[in-house]
DRENPA-3360 file (N, C-alpha, C; in nm, 2 decimals, always signed):
BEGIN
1 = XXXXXXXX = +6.52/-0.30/+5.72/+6.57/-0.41/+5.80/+6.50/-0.54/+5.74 ~ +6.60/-0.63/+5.67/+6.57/-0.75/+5.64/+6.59/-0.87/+5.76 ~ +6.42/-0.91/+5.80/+6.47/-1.03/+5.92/+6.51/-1.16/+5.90 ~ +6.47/-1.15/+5.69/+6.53/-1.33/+5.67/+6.66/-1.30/+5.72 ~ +6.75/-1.20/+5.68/+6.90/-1.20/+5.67/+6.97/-1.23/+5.81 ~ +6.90/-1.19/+5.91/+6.90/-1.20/+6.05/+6.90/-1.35/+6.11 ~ +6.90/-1.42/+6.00/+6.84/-1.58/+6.09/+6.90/-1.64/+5.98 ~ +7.00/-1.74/+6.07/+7.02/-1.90/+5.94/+6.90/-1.96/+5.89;
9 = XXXXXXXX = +6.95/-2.07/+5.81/+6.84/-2.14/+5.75/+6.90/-2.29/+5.87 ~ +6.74/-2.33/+5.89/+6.80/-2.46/+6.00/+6.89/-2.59/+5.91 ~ +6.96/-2.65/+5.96/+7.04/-2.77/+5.93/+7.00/-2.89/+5.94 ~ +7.03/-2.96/+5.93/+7.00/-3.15/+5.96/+7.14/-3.18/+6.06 ~ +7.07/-3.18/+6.21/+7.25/-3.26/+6.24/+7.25/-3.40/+6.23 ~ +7.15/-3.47/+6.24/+7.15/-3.59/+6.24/+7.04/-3.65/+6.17 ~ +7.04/-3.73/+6.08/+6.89/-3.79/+6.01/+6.90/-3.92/+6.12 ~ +6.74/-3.94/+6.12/+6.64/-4.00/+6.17/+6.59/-4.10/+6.07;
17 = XXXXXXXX = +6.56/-4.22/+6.17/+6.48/-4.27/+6.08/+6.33/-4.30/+6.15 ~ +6.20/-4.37/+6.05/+6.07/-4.32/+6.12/+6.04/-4.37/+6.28 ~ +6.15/-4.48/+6.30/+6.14/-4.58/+6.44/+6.19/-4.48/+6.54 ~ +6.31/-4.40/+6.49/+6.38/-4.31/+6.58/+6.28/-4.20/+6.62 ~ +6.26/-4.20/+6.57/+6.14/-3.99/+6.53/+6.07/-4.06/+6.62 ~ +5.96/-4.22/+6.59/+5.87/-4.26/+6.66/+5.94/-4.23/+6.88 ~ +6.07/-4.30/+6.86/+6.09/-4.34/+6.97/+6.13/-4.21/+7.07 ~ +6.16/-4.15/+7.02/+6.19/-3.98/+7.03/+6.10/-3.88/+7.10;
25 = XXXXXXXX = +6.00/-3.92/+7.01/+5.85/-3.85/+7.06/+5.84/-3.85/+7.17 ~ +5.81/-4.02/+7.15/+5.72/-4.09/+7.31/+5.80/-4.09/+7.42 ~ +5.93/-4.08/+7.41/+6.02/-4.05/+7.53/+5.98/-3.91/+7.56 ~ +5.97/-3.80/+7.44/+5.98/-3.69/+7.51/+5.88/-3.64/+7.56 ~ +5.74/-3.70/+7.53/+5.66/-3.65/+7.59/+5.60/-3.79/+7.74 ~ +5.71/-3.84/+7.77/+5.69/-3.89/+7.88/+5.61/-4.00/+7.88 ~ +5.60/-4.10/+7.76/+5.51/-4.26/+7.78/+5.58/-4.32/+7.75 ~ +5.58/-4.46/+7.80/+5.62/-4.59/+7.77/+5.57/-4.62/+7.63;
33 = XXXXXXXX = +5.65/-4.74/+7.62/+5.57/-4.83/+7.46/+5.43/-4.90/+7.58 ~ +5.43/-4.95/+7.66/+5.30/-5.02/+7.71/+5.20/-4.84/+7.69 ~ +5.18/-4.71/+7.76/+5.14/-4.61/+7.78/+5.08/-4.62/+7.63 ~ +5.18/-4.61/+7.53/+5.16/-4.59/+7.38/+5.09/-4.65/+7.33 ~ +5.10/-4.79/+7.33/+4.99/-4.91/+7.32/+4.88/-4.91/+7.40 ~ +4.84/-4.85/+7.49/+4.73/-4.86/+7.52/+4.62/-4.77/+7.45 ~ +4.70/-4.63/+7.44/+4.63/-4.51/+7.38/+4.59/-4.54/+7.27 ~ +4.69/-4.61/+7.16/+4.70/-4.63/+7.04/+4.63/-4.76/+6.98;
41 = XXXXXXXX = +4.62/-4.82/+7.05/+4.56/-4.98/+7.05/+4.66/-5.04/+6.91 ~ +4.81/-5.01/+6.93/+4.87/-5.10/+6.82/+4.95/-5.18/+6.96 ~ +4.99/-5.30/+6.94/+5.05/-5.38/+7.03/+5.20/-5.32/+7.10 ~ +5.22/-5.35/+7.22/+5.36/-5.29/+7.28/+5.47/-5.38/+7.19 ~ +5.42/-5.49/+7.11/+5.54/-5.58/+7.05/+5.56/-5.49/+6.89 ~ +5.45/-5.49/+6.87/+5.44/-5.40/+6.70/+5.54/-5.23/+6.75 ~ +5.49/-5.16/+6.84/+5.54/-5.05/+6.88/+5.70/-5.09/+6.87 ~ +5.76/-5.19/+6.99/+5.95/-5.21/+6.91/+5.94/-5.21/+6.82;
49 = XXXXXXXX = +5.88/-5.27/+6.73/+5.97/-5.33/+6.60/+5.95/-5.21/+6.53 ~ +5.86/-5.13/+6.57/+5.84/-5.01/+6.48/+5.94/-4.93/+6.52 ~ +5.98/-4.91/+6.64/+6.09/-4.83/+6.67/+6.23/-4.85/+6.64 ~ +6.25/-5.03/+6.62/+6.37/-5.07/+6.57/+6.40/-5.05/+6.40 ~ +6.28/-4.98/+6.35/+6.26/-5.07/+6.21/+6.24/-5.15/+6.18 ~ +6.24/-5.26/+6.25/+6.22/-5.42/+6.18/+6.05/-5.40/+6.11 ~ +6.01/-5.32/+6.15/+5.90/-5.32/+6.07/+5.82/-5.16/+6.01 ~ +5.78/-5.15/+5.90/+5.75/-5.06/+5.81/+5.64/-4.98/+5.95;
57 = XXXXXXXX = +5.63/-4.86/+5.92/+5.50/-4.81/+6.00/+5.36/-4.77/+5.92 ~ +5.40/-4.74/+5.77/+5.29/-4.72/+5.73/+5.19/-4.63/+5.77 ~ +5.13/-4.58/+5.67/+5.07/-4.46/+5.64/+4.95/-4.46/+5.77 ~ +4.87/-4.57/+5.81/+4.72/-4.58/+5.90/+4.79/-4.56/+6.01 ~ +4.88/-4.65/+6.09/+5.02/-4.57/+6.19/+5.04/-4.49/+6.22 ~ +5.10/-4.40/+6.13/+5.13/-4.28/+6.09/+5.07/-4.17/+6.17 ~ +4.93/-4.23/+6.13/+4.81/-4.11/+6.13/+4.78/-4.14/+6.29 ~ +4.79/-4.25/+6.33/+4.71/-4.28/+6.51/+4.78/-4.22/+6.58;
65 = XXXXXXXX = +4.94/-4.25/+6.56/+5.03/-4.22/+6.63/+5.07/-4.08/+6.66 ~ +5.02/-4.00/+6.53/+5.03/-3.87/+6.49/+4.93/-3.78/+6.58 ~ +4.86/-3.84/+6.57/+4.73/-3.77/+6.67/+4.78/-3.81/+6.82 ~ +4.80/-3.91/+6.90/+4.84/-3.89/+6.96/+4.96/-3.84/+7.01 ~ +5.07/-3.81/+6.93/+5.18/-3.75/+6.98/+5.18/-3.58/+6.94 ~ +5.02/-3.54/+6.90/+5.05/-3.40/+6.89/+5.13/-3.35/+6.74 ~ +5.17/-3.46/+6.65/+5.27/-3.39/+6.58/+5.18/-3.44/+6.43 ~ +5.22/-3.39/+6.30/+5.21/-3.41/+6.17/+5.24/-3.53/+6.14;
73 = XXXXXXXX = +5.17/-3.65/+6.04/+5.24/-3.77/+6.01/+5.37/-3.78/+5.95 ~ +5.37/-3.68/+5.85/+5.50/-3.62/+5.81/+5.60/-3.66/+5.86 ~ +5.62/-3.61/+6.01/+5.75/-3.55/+6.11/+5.75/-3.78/+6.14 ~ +5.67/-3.86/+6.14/+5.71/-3.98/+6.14/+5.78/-4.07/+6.06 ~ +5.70/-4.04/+5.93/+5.66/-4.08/+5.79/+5.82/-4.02/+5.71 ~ +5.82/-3.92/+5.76/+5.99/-3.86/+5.68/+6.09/-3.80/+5.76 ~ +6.13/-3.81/+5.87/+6.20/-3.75/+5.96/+6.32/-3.65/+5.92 ~ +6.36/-3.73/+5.80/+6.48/-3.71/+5.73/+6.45/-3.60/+5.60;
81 = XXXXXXX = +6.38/-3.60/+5.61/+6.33/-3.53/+5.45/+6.39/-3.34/+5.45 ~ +6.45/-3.35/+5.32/+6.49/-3.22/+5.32/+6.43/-3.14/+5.21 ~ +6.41/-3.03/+5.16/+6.34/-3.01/+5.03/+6.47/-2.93/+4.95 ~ +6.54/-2.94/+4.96/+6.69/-2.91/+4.94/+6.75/-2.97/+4.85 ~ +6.70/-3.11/+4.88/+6.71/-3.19/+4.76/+6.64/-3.23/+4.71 ~ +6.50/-3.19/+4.68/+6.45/-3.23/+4.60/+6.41/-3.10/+4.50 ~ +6.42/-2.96/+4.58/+6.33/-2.86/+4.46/+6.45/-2.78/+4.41;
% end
């Protein structure tokens, strides 16, 4: 019995971008942008624009926001990333 053969390989239904993935999170684990900004000590104004994109989030970001949302900077930093295309 082969169990890869038993299981698809996961899909992309929708790409993300790092504001969405950001805004995603914090909804799903139940905080506000003020909640997130407090934890995080980046501003509830910087947090929109991060969520809209208007502004880059960058790598030190990445890493605060990452810790507190429990997840990999990665899953912020590339939401979209597939290795599919690249290997």
């Amino acid at each position: 019995m082969n169990i890869k053969k038993d299981f698809e390989k996961a899909k992309v239904h929708c790409a993300l971008t790092p504001g969405e993935a950001l805004k995603m999170l914090r909804e799903l684990q139940g905080l506000s942008q003020n909640e997130l900004s407090r934890l995080s000590g980046i501003t509830q104004s910087n947090l929109s624009a991060l969520e809209t994109n208007a502004r880059q989030m960058g790598r030190e970001r990445a890493l605060t926001l990452a810790k507190i949302l429990h997840v990999h900077p990665a899953v912020l930093l590339f939401p979209d990333f597939d290795i599919a295309k690249v290997a």
